[in-house]
N, C-alpha and C positions, 0 to 999 in steps of 0.2 A: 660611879661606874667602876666595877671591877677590870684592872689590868688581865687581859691575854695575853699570855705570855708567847713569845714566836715561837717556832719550829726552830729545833735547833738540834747537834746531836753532843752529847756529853763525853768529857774524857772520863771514860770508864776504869783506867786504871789497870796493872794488869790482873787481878783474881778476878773483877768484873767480867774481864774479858773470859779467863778460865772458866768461871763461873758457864756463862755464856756457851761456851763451847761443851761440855759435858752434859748440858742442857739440850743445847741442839744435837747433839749425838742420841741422849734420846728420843727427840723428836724425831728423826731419820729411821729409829728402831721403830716407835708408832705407826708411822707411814709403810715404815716396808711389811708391817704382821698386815696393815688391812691391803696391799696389795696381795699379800701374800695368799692372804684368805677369802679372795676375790670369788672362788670358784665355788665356794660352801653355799649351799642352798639356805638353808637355817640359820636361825638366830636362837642361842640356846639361853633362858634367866633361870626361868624355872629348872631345878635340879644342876645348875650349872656348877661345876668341883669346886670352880674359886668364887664363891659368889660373896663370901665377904672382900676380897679383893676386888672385884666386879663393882661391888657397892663404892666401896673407898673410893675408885677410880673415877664413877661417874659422877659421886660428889667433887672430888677434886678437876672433874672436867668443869660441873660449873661455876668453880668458883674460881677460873680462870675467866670468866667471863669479864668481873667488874675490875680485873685487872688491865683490860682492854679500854677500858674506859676511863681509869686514873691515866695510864701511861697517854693516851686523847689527851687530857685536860691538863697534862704535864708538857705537852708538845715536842716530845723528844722523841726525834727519829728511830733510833735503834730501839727504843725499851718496848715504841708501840710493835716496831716492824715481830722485836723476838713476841711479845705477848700474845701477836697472832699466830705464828706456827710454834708454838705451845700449847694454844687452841686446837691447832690441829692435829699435836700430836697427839696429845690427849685424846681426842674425838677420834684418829684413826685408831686406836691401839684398844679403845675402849671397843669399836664398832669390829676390830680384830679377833678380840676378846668374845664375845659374842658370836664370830660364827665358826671357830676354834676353838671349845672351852678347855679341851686337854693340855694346849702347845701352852709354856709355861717359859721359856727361852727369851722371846720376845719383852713379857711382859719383865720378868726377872730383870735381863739386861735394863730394860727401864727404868723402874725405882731404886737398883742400884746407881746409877748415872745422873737419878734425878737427887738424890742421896750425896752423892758424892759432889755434886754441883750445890749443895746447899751449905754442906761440911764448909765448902770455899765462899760461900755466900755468907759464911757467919764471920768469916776472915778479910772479907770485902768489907763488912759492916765496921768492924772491928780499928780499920786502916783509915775507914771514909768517914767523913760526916753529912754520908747516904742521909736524906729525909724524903717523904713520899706521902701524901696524901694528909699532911699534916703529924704525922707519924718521926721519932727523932731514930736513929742508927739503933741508941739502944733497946728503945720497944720492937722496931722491927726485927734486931737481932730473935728475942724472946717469939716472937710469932715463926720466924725462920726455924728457933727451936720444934716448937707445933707441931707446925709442917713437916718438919724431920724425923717425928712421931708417926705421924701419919702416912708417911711413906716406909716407914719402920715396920709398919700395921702389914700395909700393902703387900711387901716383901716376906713378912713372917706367912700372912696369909696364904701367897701361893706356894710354900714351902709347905706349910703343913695342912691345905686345905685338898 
């Protein structure tokens, strides 16, 4: 029988913590485009300006999903608590997106912050001996590159879409 491991919450160190905060700063930006965009009757895909952006986003919304599910099976308080409103940032900013397709503000501040929080995340990697789902600092580094791509995409898209 496999060990479960307790609920416990990690010393994150400080870029974790950095890390973390330029992260939920965009999460705060997701939230406030879909309040913000509360009153739009429509949901615009088809013909939408940023729709490569639109796309990138909703992938990377669900692949926030089975990160929820590692940080569960990791039992660590903060990593699940952030995974969730990441979730939701993602899903607010995306469902923002959608029924504002011109406002570009929102979305921009985001993947730069979500950008600039990973820049630190490769610095966190770098300091820690981070492992994650079986994964050591320096593979996850290279995936964190990726990711840093693809919010690269994101950015460049709403700029020139």
């Amino acid at each position: 029988m496999q060990n479960t491991p307790r609920w416990h919450i990690k010393d994150w160190g400080i870029w974790g913590w950095i890390e973390t905060a330029f992260k939920l700063v965009a999460v705060a930006i997701g939230v406030s485009m879909f309040f913000a965009t509360q009153n739009a009757t429509t949901l615009t895909i088809g013909g939408h300006p940023h729709l490569f952006s639109l796309i990138i986003l909703a992938l990377m919304t669900v692949v926030t999903v089975p990160q929820i599910l590692s940080r569960f099976a990791m039992r660590e308080v903060i990593s699940l608590l952030f995974a969730f409103a990441y979730l939701v940032g993602h899903l607010s900013l995306l469902i923002g997106m959608l029924h504002a397709p011109t406002v570009i503000s929102y979305p921009l501040g985001f993947g730069l912050l979500v950008i600039l929080g990973d820049l630190v995340k490769t610095r966190f990697m770098a300091t820690s001996n981070y492992s994650e789902a079986g994964f050591e600092a320096p593979t996850l580094t290279k995936i964190v590159y990726v990711v840093l791509g693809i919010y690269a995409a994101f950015v460049i898209g709403l700029l020139v879409g």
